[in-house]
C-alpha positions as CSV (number, residue, x, y, z in Angstrom):
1,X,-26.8,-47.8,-16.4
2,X,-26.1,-44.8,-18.9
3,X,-29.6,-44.4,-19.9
4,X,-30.4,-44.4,-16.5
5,X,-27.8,-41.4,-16.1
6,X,-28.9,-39.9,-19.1
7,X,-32.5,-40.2,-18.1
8,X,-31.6,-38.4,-14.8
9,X,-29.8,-35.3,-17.2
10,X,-33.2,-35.4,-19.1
11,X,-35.1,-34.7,-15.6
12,X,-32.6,-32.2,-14.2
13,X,-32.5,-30.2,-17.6
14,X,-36.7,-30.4,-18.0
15,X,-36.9,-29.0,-14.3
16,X,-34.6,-26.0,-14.8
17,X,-36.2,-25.2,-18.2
18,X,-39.5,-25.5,-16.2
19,X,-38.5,-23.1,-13.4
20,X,-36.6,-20.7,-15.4
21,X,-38.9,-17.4,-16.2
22,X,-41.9,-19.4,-14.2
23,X,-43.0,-15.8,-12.3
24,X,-41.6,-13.8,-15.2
25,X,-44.9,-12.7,-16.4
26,X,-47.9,-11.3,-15.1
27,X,-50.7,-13.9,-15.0
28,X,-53.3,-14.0,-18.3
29,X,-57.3,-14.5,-18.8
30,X,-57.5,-18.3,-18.1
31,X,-55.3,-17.9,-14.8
32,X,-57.1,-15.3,-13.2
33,X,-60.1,-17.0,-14.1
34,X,-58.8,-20.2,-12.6
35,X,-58.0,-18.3,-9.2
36,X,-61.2,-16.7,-9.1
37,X,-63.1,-20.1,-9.6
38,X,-60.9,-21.6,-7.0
39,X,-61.9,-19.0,-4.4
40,X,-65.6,-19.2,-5.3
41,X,-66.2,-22.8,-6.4
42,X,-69.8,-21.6,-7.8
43,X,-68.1,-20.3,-10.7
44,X,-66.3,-23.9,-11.4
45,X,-67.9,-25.7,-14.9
46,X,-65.4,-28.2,-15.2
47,X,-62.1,-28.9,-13.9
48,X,-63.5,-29.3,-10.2
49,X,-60.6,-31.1,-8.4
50,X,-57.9,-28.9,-10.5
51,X,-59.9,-25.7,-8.4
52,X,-60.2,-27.5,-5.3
53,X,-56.6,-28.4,-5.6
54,X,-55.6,-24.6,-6.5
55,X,-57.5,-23.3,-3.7
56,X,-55.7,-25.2,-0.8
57,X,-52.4,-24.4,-2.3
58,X,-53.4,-20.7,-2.4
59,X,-54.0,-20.7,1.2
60,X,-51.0,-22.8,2.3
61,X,-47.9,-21.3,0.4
62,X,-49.6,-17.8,-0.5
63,X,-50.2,-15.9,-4.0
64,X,-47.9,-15.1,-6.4
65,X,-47.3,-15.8,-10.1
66,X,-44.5,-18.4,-9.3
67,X,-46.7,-20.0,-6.9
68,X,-50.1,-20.9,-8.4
69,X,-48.0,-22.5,-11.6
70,X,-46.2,-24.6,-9.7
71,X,-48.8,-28.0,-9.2
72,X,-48.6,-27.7,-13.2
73,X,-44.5,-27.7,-13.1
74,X,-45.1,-31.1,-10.9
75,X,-47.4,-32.5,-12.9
76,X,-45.8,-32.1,-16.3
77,X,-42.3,-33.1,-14.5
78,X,-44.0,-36.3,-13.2
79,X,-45.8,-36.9,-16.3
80,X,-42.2,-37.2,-18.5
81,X,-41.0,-39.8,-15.8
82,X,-44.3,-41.4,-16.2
83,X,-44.1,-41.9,-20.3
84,X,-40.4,-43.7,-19.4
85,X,-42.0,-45.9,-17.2
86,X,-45.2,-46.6,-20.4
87,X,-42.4,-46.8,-22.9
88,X,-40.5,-49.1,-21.5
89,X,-43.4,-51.3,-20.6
90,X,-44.6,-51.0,-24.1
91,X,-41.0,-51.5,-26.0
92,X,-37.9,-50.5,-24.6
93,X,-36.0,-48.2,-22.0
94,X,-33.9,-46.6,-25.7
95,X,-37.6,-46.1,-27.3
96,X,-38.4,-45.0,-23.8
97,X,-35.6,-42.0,-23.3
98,X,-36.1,-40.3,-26.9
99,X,-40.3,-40.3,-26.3
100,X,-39.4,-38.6,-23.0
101,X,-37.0,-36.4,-24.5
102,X,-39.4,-35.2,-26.7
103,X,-42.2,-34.1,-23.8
104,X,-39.7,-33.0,-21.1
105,X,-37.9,-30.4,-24.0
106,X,-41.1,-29.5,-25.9
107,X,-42.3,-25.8,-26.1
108,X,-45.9,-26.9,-26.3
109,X,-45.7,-28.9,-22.7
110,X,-43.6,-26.3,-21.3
111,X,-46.1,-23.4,-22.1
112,X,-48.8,-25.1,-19.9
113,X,-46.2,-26.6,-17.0
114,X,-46.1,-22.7,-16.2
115,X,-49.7,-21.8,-16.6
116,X,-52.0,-22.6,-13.6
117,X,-54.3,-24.8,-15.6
118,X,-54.9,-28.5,-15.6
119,X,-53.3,-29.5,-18.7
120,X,-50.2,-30.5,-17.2
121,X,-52.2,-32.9,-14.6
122,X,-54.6,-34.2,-17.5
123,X,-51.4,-35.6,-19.6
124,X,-50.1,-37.5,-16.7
125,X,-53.5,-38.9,-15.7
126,X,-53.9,-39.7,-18.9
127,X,-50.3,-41.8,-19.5
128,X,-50.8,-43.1,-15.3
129,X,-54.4,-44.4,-16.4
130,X,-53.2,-46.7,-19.6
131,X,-50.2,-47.6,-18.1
132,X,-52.2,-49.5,-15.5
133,X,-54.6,-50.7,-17.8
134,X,-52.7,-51.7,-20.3
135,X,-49.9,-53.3,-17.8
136,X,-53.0,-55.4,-16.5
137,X,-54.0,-56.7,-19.7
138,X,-50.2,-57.5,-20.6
139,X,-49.6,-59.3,-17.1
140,X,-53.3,-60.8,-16.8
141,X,-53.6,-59.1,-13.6
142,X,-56.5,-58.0,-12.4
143,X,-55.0,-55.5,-10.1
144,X,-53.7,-53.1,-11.8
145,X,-57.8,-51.8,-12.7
146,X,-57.9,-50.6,-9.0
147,X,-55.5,-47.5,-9.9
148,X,-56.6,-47.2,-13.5
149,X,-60.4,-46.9,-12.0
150,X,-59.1,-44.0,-9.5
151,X,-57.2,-42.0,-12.3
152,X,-60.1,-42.4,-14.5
153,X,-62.6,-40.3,-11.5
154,X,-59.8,-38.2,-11.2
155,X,-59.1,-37.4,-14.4
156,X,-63.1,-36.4,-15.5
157,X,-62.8,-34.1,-12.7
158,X,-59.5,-32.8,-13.8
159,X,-61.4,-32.2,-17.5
160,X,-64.7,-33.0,-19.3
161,X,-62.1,-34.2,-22.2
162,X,-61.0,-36.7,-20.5
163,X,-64.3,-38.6,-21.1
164,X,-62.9,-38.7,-24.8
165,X,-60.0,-40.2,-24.1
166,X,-61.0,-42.8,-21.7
167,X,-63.8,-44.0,-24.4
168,X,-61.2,-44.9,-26.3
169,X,-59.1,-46.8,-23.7
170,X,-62.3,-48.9,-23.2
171,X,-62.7,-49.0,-26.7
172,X,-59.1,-50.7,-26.8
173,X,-59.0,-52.5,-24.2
174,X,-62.4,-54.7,-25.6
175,X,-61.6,-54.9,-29.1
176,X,-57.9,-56.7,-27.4
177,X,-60.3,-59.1,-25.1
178,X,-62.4,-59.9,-28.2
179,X,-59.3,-60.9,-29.9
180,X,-57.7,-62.8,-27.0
181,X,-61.4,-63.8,-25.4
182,X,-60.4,-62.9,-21.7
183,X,-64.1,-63.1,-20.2
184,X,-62.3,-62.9,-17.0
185,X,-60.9,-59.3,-18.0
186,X,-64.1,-58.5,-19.4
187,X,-66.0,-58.8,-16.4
188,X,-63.6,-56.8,-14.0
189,X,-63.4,-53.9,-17.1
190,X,-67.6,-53.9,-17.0
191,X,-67.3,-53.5,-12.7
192,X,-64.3,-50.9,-12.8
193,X,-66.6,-49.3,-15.3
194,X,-70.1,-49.3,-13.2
195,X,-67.7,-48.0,-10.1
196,X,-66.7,-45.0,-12.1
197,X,-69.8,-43.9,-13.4
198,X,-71.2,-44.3,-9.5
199,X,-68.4,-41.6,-8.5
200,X,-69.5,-39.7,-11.6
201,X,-72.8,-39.7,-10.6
202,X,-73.3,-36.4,-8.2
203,X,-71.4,-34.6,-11.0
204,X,-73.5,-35.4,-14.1
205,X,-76.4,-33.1,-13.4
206,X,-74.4,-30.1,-13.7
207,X,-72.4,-31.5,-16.5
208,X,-75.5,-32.0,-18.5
209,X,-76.4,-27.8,-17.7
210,X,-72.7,-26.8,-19.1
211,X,-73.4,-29.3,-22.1
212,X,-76.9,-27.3,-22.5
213,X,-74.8,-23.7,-22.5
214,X,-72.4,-25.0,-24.8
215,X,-74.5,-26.2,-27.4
216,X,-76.5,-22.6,-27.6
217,X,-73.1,-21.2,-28.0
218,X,-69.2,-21.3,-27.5
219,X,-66.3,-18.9,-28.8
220,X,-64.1,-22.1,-29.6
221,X,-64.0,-22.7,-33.8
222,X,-65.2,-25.2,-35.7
223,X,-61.8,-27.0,-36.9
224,X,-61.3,-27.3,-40.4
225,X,-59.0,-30.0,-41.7
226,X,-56.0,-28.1,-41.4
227,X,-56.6,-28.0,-37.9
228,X,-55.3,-31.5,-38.0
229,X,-51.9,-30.6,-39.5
230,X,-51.7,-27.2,-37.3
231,X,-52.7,-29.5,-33.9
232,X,-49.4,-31.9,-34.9
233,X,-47.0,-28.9,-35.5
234,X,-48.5,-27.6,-32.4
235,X,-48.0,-31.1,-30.8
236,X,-44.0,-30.7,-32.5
237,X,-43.2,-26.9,-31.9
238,X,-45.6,-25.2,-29.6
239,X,-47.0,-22.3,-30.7
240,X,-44.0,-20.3,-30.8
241,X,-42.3,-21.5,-33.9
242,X,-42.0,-19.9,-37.3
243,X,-44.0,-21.5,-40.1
244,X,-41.2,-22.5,-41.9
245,X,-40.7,-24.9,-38.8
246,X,-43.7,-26.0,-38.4
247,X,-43.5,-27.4,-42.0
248,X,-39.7,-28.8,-41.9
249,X,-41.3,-30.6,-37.8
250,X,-44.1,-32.4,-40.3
251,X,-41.3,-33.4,-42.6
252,X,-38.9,-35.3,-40.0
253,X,-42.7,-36.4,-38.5
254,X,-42.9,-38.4,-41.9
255,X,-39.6,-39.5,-42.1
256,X,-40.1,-41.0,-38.0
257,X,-43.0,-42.7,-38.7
258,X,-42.5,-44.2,-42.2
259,X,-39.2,-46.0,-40.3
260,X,-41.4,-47.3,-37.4
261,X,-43.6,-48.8,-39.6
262,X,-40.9,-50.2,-41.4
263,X,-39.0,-51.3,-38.3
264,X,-42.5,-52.9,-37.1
265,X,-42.1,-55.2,-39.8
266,X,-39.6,-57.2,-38.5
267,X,-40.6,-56.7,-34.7
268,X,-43.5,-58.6,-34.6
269,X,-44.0,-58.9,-31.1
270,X,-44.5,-55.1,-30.7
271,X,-47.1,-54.3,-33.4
272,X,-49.8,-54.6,-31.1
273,X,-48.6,-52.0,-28.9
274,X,-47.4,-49.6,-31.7
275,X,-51.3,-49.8,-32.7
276,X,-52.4,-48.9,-29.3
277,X,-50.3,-46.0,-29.5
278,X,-51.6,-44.9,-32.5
279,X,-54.8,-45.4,-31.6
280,X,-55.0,-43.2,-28.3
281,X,-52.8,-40.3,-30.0
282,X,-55.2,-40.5,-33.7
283,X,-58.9,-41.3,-32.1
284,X,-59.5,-38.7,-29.0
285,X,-58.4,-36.3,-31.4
286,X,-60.6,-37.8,-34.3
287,X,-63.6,-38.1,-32.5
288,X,-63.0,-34.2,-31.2
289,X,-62.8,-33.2,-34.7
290,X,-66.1,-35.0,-36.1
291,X,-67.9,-33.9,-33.2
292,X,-67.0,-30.6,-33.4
293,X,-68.3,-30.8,-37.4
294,X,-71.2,-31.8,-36.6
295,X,-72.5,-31.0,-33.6
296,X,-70.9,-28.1,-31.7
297,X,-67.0,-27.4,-31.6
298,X,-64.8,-28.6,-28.4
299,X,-61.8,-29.3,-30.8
300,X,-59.1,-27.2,-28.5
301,X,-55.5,-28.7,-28.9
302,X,-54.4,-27.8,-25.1
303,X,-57.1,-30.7,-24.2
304,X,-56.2,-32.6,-27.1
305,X,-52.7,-32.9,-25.5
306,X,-53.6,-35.6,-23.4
307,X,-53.1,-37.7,-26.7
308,X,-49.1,-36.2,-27.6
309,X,-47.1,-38.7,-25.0
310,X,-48.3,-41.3,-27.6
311,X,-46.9,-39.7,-30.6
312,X,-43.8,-39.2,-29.3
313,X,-44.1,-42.7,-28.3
314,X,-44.3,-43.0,-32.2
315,X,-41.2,-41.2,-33.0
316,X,-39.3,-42.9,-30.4
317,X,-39.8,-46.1,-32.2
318,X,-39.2,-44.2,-35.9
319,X,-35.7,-42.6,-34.4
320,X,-34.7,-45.9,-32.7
321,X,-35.4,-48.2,-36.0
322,X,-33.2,-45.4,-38.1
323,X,-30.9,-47.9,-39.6
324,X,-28.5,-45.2,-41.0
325,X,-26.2,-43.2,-38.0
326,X,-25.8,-40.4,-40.1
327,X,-29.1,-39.9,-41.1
328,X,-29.8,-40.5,-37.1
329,X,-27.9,-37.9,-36.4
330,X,-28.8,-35.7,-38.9
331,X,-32.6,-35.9,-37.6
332,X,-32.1,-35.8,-34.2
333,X,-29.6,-32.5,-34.2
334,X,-32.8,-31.0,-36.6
335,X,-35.1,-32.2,-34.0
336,X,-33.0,-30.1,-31.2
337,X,-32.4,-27.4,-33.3
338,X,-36.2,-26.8,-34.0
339,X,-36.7,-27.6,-30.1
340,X,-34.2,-24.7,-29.1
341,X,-35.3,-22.2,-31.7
342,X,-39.2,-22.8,-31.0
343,X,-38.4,-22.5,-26.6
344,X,-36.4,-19.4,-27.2
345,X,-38.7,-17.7,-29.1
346,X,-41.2,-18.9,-26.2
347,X,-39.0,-17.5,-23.1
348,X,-39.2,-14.2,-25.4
349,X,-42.9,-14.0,-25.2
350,X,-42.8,-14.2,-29.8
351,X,-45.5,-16.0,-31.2
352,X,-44.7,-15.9,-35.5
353,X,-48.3,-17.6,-36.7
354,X,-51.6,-16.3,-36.6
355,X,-54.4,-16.9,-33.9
356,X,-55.5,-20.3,-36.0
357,X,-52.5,-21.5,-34.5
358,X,-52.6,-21.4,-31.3
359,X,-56.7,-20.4,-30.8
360,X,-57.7,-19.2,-26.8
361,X,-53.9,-18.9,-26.1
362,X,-52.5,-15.8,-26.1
363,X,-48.9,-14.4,-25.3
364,X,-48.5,-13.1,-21.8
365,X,-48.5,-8.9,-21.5
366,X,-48.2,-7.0,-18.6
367,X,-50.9,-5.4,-17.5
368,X,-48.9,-3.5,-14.6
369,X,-47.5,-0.9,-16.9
370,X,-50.5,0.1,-17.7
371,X,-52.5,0.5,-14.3
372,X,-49.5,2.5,-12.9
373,X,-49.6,4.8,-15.9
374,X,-53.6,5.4,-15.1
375,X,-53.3,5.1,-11.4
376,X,-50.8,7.9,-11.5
377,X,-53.2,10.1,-13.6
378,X,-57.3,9.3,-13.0
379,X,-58.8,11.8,-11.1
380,X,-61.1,11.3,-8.1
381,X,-64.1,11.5,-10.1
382,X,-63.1,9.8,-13.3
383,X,-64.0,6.7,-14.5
384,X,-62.2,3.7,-16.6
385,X,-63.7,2.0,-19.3
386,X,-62.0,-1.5,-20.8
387,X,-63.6,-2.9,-23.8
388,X,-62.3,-6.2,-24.0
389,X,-63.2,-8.6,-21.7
390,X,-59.4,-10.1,-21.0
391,X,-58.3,-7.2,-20.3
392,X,-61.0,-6.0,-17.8
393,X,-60.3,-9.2,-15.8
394,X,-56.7,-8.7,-15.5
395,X,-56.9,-5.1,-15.0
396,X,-59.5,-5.7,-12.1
397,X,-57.3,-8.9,-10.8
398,X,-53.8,-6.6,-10.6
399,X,-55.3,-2.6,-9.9
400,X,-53.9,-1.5,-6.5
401,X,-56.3,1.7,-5.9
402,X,-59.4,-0.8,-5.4
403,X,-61.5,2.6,-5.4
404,X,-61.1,3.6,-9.0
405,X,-64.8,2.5,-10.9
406,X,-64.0,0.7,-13.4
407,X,-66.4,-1.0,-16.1
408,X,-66.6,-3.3,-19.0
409,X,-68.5,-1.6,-22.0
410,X,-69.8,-3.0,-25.1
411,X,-71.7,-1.7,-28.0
412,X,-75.5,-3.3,-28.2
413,X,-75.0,-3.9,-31.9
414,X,-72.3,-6.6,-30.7
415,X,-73.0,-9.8,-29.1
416,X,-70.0,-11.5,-26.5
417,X,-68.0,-13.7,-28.4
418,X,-67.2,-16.1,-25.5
419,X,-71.0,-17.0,-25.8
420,X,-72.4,-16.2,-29.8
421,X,-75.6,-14.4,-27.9
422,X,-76.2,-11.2,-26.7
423,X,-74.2,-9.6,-23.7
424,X,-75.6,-9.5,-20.5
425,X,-75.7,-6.7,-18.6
426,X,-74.4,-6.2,-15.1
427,X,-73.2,-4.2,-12.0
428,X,-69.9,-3.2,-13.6
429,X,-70.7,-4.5,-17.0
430,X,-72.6,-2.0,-19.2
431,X,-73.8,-0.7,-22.6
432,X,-72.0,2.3,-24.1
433,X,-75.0,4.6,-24.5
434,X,-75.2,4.0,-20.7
435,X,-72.1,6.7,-20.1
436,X,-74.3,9.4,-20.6
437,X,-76.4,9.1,-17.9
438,X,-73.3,9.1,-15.4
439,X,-71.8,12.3,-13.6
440,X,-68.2,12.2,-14.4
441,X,-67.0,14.5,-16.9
442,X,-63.5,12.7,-17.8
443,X,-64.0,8.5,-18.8
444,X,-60.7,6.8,-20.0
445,X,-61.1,4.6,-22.0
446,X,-58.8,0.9,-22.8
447,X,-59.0,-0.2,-26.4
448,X,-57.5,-3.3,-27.9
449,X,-58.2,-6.8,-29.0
450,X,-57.9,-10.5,-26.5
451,X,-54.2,-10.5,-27.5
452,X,-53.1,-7.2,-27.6
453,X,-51.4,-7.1,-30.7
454,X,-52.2,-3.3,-31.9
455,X,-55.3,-4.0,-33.4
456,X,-58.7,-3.4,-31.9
457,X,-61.9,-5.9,-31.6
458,X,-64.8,-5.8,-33.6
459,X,-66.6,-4.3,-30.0
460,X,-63.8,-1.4,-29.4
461,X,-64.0,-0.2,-32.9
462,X,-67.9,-0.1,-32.0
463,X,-67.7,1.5,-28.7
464,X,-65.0,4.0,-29.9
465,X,-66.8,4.9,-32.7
466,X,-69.6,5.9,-30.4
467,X,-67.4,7.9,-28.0
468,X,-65.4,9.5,-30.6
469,X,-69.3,10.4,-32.4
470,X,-70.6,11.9,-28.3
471,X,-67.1,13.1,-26.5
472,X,-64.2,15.2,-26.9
473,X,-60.7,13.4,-27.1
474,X,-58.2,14.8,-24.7
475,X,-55.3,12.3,-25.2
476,X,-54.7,9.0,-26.7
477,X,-51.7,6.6,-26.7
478,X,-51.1,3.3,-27.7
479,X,-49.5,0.9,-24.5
480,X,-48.7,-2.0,-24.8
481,X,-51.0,-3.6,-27.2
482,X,-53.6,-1.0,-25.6
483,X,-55.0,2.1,-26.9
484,X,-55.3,4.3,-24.1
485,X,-58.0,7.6,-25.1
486,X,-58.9,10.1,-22.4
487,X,-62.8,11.4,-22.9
488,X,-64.4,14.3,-21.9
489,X,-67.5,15.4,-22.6
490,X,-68.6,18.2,-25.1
């Protein structure tokens, strides 16, 4: 009964955390992108039911920012009652609560329970799809592969990653039967198996295109082996914490899981579920990593999230096998500690590490402050210029005077990052030397780098280069994390 209350205080306290500052700032890249994809499913390369989903809640309970990040508040709030319900299949309800603990108060879940993304629905797939799996094996009931077929359709069209991860589910689940020789099992596994790759089927041609565009070229980063180390502190802290943290998180990580394995000694009966844990948290993220070395890079750690519920899994057992109290204590008030520092420094919009860290997330900043500033001052015939591609969405997305022209310009010398090949140009997307030919003697101009942080891109020093070489500068101010310069010509 008290971890059933205590439980309940987990839930309430993961909600409010959840909801506080949901709205609070303006929507980012990814989001806009999302909504856009949503209302034009042409656009959609993955992540087809998350749009589809986002669409129909758009059109039932309206726009705003609070609004279109609230299926992701659900889903993360249902996936920490989810990993109670794994943990306590898999060990017990005290292993259970701390594992559940850890996602419901952790900065890194939290960040992407109020981002309209599919993250948030991808971890509980994930946990819903090997709890049913893995209870069927346990039980010897066949069905319980009726669900975990379903959430495996639904989870490839929540993600492409979740391919990855369902590998090694199968992967698992046949090295267990080859152990324990359930043909039985075996021959259910190979039909749930055909039945999802027949629901797969209408999707794979277009998956195979997106696999082609990839391969000539994506913006994410080959990992290096660091990336390991930096995807656990991520996994610990978020992105928000200060390095210092993130190293102190790793030490307590050691400590946990040097106690489980020594606790697993004496429990017997639940080393083979320990090892399934530890398989599904180390081997999607493995297998990311290798194929990213060697053939092209998809190592992201927002998709590799769909492996943390089984870490903290891990932890739960190291806390719970603590023999010590003190030293219990002692690690569980440094593991709240780290917790509140890391989501304060997260509800204050502060990032302390560099991009590595925490690479294609950026800290939200308004973008509202800076299209009433220009609104308030552009000229009938004047025209706007953004040369960075995040901000030219958002300003686009959030402008109120809809008849202001407003382009993205890039210097030819530089090719878009998002793809490694040349840009492409477009209706509203144009080369610098282009300006000339238009009428307007005043073009404003919006400097700055994808997150804002003073500094300017490679392609703005480029293009401002070539406007400070052909133009007169009026004015020029930096706002935040934009350099606004005002360009007339000579």
């Amino acid at each position: 009964m008290r971890i059933k209350v205590i439980l309940l205080i987990v839930l309430l306290l993961a909600l409010g955390i959840r909801i506080y500052c949901l709205g609070k700032w303006e929507l980012w890249y990814d989001e806009i992108l999302a909504i856009k994809t949503a209302q034009n499913f042409r656009l959609a390369n993955n992540s087809y039911l998350y749009y589809t989903l986002l669409y129909y809640w758009i059109k039932f309970f309206k726009f705003s920012e609070s609004t279109v990040r609230i299926p992701s508040l659900i889903f993360s709030m249902l996936s920490i009652a989810s990993l109670y319900l794994l943990g306590k299949n898999l060990f017990n309800e005290k292993i259970a609560l701390f594992s559940t603990g850890l996602l419901a108060f952790n900065p890194f879940h939290i960040w992407y329970s109020q981002e309209a993304r599919p993250y948030s629905a991808l971890v509980l797939c994930g946990i819903l799809s090997s709890y049913f799996l893995f209870r069927g094996l346990k039980e010897k009931k066949i069905l319980f592969l009726f669900p975990f077929t379903f959430l495996s359709v639904v989870g490839i069209y929540l993600h492409y990653f979740y391919i990855t991860f369902l590998l090694v589910c199968l992967f698992i689940v046949l090295l267990f039967l080859f152990v324990k020789k359930q043909k039985y099992y075996v021959y259910w596994l190979t039909i749930s198996i055909l039945i999802i790759f027949l629901f797969l089927s209408p999707w794979l041609p277009r998956f195979l295109l997106n696999l082609c565009c990839i391969i000539d070229g994506f913006w994410i980063p080959v990992p290096s082996f660091k990336s390991l180390f930096i995807t656990l502190e991520n996994f610990n802290l978020g992105y928000n914490a200060p390095n210092w943290a993130y190293k102190y998180s790793l030490f307590l990580t050691l400590i946990l899981f040097l106690s489980a394995i020594n606790f697993l000694r004496e429990k017997k009966e639940l080393q083979s579920n320990f090892w399934l844990c530890l398989m599904l948290f180390i081997l999607p993220i493995l297998f990311a990593f290798f194929f990213s070395k060697f053939l092209f890079s998809i190592y992201l750690d927002r998709a590799l999230m769909i492996s943390s519920p089984y870490y903290y899994l891990i932890l739960g057992i190291g806390l719970e096998s603590i023999g010590r109290k003190k030293l219990k204590y002692f690690v569980k008030l440094s593991i709240f500690f780290l917790l509140v520092q890391s989501l304060s420094f997260y509800y204050q919009g502060i990032t302390h590490s560099s991009l590595t860290h925490h690479t294609g997330a950026y800290v939200k900043k308004p973008i509202r402050p800076v299209i009433n500033y220009l609104e308030r001052r552009v000229n009938k015939n004047d025209i706007i210029c953004i040369i960075n591609t995040h901000v030219f969405l958002q300003f686009n997305f959030y402008k109120q005077n809809k008849g202001i022209l407003c382009f993205y310009v890039f210097s030819p010398e530089i090719w878009d990052t998002n793809w490694n090949r040349p840009h492409s140009e477009g209706n509203n997307w144009i080369p610098v030397n282009r300006l000339i030919g238009f009428d307007s003697d005043r073009i404003w101009m919006l400097f700055s780098d994808c997150p804002r942080s003073g500094k300017l891109d490679e392609n703005s020093q480029k293009v401002k280069s070539w406007m400070d070489k052909n133009y007169l500068t009026i004015f020029e101010q930096w706002l935040d994390g934009i350099l606004l310069k005002l360009y007339e010509k000579k």
